[in-house]
C-alpha positions as CSV (number, residue, x, y, z in Angstrom):
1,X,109.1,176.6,67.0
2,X,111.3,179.5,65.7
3,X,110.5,182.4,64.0
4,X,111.4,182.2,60.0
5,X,111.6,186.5,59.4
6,X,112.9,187.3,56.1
7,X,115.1,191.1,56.7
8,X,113.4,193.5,54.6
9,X,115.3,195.9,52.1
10,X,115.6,199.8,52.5
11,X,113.7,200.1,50.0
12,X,110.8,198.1,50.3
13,X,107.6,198.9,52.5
14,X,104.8,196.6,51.5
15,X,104.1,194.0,53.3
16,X,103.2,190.6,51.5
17,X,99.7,188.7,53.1
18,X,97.7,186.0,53.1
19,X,94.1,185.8,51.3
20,X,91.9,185.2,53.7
21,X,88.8,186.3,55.1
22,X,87.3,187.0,58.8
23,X,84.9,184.3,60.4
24,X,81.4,183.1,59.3
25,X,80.2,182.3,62.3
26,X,80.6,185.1,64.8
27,X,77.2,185.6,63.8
28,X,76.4,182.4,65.7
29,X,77.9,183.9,69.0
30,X,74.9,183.1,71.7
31,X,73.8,185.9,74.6
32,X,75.6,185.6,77.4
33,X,73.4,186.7,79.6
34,X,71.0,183.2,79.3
35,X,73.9,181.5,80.6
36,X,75.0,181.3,83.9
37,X,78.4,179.4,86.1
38,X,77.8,175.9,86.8
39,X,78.6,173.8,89.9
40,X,82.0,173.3,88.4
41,X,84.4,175.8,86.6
42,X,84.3,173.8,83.4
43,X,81.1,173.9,83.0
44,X,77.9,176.4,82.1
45,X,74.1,176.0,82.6
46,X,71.3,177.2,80.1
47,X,67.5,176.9,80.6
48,X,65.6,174.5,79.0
49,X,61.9,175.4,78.7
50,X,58.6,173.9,78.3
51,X,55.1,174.5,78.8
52,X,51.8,171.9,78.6
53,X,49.3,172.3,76.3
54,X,45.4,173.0,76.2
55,X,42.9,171.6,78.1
56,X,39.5,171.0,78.1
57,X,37.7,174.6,79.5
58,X,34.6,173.9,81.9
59,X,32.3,176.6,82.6
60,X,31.6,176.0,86.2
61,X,35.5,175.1,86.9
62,X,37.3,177.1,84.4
63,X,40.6,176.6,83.3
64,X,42.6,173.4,83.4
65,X,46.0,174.2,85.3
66,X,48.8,174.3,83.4
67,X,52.5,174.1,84.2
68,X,55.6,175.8,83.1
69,X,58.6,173.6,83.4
70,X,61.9,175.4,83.3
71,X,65.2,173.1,83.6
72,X,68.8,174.4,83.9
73,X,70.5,171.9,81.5
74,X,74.4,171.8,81.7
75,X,77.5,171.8,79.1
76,X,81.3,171.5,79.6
77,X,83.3,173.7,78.2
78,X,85.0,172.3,75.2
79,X,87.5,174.9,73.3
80,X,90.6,176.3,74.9
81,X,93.4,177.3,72.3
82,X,95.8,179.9,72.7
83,X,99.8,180.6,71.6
84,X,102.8,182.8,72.6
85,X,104.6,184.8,69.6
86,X,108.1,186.2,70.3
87,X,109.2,188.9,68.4
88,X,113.0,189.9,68.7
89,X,113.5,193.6,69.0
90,X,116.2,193.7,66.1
91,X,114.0,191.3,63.8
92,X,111.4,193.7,64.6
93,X,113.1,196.8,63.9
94,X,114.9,194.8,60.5
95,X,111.6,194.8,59.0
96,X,110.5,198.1,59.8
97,X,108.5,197.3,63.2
98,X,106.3,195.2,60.6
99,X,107.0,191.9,62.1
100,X,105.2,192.7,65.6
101,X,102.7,195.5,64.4
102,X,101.3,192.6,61.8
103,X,101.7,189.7,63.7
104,X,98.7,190.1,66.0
105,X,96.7,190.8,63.0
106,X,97.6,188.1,61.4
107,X,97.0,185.7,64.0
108,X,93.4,186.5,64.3
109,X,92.6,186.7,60.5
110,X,94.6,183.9,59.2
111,X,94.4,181.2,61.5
112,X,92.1,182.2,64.8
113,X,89.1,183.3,62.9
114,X,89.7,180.1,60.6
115,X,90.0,177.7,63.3
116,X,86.8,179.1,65.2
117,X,84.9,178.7,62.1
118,X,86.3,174.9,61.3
119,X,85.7,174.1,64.8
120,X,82.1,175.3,65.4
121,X,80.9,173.9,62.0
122,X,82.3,170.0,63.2
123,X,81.0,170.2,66.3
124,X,77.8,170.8,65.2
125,X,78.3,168.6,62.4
126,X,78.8,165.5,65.6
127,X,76.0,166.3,67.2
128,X,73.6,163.5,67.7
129,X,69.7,163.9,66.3
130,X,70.5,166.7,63.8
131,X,69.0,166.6,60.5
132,X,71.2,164.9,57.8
133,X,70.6,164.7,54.1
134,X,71.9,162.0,52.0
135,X,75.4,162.1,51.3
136,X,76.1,163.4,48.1
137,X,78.6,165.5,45.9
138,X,76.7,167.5,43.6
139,X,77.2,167.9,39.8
140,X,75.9,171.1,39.3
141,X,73.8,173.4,40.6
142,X,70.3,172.4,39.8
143,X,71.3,169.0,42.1
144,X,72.6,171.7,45.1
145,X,69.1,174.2,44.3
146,X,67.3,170.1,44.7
147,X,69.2,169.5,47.9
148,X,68.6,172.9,49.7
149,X,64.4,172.9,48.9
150,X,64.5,168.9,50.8
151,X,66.6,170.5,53.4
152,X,63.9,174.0,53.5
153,X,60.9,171.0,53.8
154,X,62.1,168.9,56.3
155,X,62.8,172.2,58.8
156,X,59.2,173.7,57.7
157,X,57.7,169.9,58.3
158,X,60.0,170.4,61.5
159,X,58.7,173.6,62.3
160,X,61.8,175.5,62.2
161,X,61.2,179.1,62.2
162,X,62.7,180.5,58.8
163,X,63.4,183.6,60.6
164,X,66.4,183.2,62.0
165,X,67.9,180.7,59.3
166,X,71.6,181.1,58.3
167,X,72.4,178.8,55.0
168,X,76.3,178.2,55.3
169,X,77.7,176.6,51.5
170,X,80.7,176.3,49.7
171,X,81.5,179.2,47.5
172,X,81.2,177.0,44.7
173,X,77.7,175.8,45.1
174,X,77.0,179.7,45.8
175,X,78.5,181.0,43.1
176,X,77.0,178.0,40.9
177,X,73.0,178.7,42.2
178,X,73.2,182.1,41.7
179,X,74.6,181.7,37.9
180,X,71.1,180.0,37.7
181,X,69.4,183.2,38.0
182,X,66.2,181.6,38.4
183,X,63.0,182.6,40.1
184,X,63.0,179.3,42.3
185,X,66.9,180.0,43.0
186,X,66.1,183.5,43.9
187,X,63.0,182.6,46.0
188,X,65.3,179.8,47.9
189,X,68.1,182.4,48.9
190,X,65.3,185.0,50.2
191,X,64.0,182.4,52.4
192,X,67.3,182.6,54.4
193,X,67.7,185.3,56.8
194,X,71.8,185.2,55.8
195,X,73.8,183.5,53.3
196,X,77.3,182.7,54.0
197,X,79.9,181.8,52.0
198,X,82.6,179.0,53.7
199,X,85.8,178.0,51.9
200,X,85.9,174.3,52.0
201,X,89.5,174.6,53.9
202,X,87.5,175.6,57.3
203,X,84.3,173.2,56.3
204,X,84.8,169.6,56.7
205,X,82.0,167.3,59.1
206,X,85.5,166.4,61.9
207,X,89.0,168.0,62.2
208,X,91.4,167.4,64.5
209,X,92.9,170.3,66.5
210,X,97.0,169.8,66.4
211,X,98.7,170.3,69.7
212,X,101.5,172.7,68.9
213,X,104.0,170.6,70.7
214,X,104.2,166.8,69.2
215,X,106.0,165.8,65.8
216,X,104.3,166.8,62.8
217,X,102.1,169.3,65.4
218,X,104.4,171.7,65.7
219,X,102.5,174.5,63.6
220,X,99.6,174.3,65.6
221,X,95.9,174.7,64.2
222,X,94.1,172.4,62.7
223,X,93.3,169.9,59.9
224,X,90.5,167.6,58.4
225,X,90.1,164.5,60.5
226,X,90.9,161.0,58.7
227,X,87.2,160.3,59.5
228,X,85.8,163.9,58.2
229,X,83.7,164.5,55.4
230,X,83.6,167.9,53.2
231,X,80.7,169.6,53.9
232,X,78.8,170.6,50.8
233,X,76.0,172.8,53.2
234,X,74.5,173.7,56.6
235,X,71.7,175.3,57.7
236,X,71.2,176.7,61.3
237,X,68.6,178.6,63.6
238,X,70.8,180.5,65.5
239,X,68.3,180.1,68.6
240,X,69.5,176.5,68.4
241,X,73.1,177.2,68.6
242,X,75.2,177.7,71.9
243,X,78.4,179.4,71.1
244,X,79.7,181.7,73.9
245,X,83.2,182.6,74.7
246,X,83.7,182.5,78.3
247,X,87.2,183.8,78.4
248,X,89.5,185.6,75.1
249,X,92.4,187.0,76.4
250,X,95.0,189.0,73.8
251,X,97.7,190.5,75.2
252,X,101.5,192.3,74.4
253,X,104.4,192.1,76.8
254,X,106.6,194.6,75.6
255,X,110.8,193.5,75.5
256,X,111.2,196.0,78.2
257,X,109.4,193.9,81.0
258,X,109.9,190.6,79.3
259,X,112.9,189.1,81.7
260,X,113.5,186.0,79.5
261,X,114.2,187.1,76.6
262,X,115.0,190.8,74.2
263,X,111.8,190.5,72.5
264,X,108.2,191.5,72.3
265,X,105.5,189.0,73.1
266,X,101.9,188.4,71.6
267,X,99.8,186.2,73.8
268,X,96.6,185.1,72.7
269,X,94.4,182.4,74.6
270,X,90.4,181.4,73.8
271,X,88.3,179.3,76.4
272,X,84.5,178.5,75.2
273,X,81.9,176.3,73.8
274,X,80.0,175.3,71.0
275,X,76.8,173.2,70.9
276,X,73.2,173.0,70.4
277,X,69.9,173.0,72.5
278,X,69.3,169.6,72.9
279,X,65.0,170.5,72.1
280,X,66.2,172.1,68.9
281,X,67.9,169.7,67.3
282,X,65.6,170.4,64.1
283,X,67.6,173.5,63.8
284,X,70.5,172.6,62.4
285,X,70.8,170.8,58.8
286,X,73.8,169.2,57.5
287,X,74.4,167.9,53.8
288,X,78.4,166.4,53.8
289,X,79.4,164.8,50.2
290,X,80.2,161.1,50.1
């Protein structure tokens, strides 16, 4: 698809954005050094651990022997976006060399970092064996403060460790608790390690990625599936979570090297994968509205 650049006037230096903010789930990202290549080059391996329990202890044998099994599980890959922005010289020098020194920017804040975030939140939300509470759309904030303590009990009864809890909501239900101002609100916020605010837009249960290429794709990014739900909240351990970017490249081909074409080039390309422990399910809480 074309670029649509509107020539600026002498006289005018601003430069009119788009409202919106970086991602909520970088926070997520998993360390890359528990993973390592697998047998194929779409795939990774992380460990899997367990250890028996106690034994009887005898005191003319000792100990009973315990085992440590460790076993390298493996996932495929499942994210690999990217796009190509051309920038013609004169557009670029039209709008006062705004239309390539924004454009990277822009890519990354307004649909990258929104994309990542939509995509990591469905795929967890598809995972089999997480825990789900009952579909709902909440009237108010007292219903959302009811929702979050069943969702705090089922990971204590679960074990969960709270440290480490990230509670992911809408800004509405957000905003909405903490109008309560409440000792029991307050007390339910503190139990989270962080709170994160996710604009509905980026939070949905399924979304389909569009291709770039096809009719009605042509924009690229993404949209809510026909068979997604809005998410109302979503509570994760990070030590559940694997998200790890095995490749981000971002890089500018200036119009002097380009040989197709007089104009500068952004390329931007992400390879990685998000998904969950499959022993720590428990870790991962999803409440989606009707």
């Amino acid at each position: 698809m074309g670029n649509t650049i509107t020539l600026a006037k002498g006289y005018t230096d601003l430069l009119d954005i788009v409202y919106k903010q970086a991602s909520v789930t970088a926070d997520l990202t998993s360390d890359s050094s528990m993973m390592r290549a697998g047998a194929n080059v779409g795939e990774i391996l992380y460990p899997q651990i367990s250890v028996t329990g106690l034994g009887d202890y005898d005191r003319n044998s000792g100990y009973t022997d315990g085992a440590v099994d460790v076993k390298w599980k493996s996932a495929e890959f499942n994210y690999d976006r990217g796009t190509k922005i051309s920038v013609d010289v004169m557009d670029n020098q039209e709008t006062f060399n705004i239309a390539f020194g924004k454009a990277s920017a822009e890519l990354i804040r307004t649909k990258v970092a929104p994309e990542a975030d939509a995509f990591t939140f469905a795929k967890l939300a598809g995972i089999e064996g997480i825990s789900k509470g009952t579909a709902a759309t909440f009237a108010g904030a007292i219903e959302f403060l009811a929702a979050l303590l069943d969702a705090k009990n089922k990971m204590d009864e679960d074990e969960v460790p709270e440290e480490g809890r990230i509670l992911y909501a809408t800004p509405t239900l957000v905003n909405g608790l903490l109008a309560l101002d409440t000792t029991k609100s307050k007390e339910v916020f503190n139990s989270f390690a962080v709170t994160k605010k996710v604009p509905q837009s980026r939070f949905y249960t399924a979304i389909d990625l569009l291709d770039g290429k096809t009719s009605g794709e042509e924009l690229g990014h993404y949209q809510k599936s026909a068979t997604g739900k809005d998410i109302n909240f979503m509570i994760v351990h990070k030590p559940a979570i694997i998200k790890f970017d095995k490749h981000t490249a971002s890089d500018i081909i200036p119009a002097s090297i380009n040989t197709y074409s007089d104009s500068d080039i952004i390329k931007y390309r992400k390879y990685g994968l998000v998904d969950a422990y499959k022993n720590k399910l428990a870790g991962i809480y999803l409440s989606h509205k009707e």
